[in-house]
Kinemage of the C-alpha trace (Angstrom):
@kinemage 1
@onewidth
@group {chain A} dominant
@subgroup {mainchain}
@vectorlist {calphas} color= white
{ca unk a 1} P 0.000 0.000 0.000
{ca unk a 2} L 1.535 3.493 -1.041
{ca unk a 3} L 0.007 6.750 -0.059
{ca unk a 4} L 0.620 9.369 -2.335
{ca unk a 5} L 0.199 13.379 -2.723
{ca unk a 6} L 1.896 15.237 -5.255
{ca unk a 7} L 4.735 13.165 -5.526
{ca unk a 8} L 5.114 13.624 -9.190
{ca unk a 9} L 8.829 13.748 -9.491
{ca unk a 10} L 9.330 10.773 -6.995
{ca unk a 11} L 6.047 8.371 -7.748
{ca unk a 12} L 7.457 6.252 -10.836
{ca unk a 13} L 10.827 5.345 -9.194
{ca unk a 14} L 8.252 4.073 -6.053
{ca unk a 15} L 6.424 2.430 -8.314
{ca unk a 16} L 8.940 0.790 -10.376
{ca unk a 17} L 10.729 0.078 -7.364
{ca unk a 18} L 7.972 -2.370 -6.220
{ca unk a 19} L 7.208 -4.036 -9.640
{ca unk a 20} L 11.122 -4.887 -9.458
{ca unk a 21} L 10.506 -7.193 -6.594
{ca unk a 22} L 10.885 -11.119 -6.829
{ca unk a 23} L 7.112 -11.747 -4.881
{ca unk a 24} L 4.978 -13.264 -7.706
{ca unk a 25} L 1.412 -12.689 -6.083
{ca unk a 26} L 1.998 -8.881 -5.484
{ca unk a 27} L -0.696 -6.088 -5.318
{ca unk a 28} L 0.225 -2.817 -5.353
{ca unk a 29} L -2.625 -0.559 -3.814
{ca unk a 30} L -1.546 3.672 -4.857
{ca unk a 31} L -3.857 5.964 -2.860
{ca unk a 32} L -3.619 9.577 -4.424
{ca unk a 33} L -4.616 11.654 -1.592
{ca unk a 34} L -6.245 13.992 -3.694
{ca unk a 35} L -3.230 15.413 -5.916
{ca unk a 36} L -3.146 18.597 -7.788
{ca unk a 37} L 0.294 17.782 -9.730
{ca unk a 38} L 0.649 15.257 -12.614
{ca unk a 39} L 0.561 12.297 -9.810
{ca unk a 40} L -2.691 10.778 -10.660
{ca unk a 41} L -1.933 11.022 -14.666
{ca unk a 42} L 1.449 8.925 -13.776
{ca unk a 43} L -0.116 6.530 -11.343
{ca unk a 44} L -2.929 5.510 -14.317
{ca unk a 45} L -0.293 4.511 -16.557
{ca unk a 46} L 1.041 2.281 -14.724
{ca unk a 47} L -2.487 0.874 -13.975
{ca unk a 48} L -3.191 0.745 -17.595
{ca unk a 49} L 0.360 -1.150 -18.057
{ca unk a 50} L 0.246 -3.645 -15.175
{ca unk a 51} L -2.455 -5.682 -13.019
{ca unk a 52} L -0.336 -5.665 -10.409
{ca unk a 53} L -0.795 -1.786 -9.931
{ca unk a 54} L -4.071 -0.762 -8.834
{ca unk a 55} L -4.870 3.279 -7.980
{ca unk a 56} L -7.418 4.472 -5.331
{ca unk a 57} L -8.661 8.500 -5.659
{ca unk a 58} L -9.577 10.200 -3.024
{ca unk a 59} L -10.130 13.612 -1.299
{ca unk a 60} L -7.005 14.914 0.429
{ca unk a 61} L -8.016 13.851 4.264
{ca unk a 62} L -3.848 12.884 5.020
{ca unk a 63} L -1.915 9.678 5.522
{ca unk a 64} L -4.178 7.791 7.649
{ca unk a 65} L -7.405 8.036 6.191
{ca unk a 66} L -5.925 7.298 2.716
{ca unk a 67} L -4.577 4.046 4.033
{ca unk a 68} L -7.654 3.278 5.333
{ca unk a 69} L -9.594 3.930 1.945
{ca unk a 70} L -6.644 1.919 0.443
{ca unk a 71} L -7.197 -1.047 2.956
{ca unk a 72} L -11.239 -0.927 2.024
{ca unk a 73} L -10.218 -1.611 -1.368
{ca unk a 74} L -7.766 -4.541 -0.621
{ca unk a 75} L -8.290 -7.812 -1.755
């Protein structure tokens, strides 16, 4: 699970970080907290491009309450 607000310059090397790891049965859960940057526009590529990336939007509320709109939407 990744929490993310405007993070544009630092969100694909997260993201890329993960999908580099060995785990086969791997979900990555992104929660943009509500960006105004490019964040969300990034983050949907690499939903489009991988079904092991899956992006939750939602109001900027802060850390906490987008993990826990991130863990509603786990599997």
């Amino acid at each position: 699970m990744m929490p993310a607000y405007n993070v544009e310059p630092f969100v694909a090397d997260a993201v890329e970080s993960v999908l580099r790891q060995t785990v086969r049965d791997l979900e990555l859960i992104v929660v943009d907290d509500g960006s105004t940057d490019r964040t969300p526009e990034i983050l949907g590529r690499y939903e489009g491009e991988s079904s092991r990336v899956r992006v939750v939007s939602g109001a900027h509320n802060g850390v906490s309450a987008a993990l826990n709109l991130g863990v509603a939407h786990a599997e």
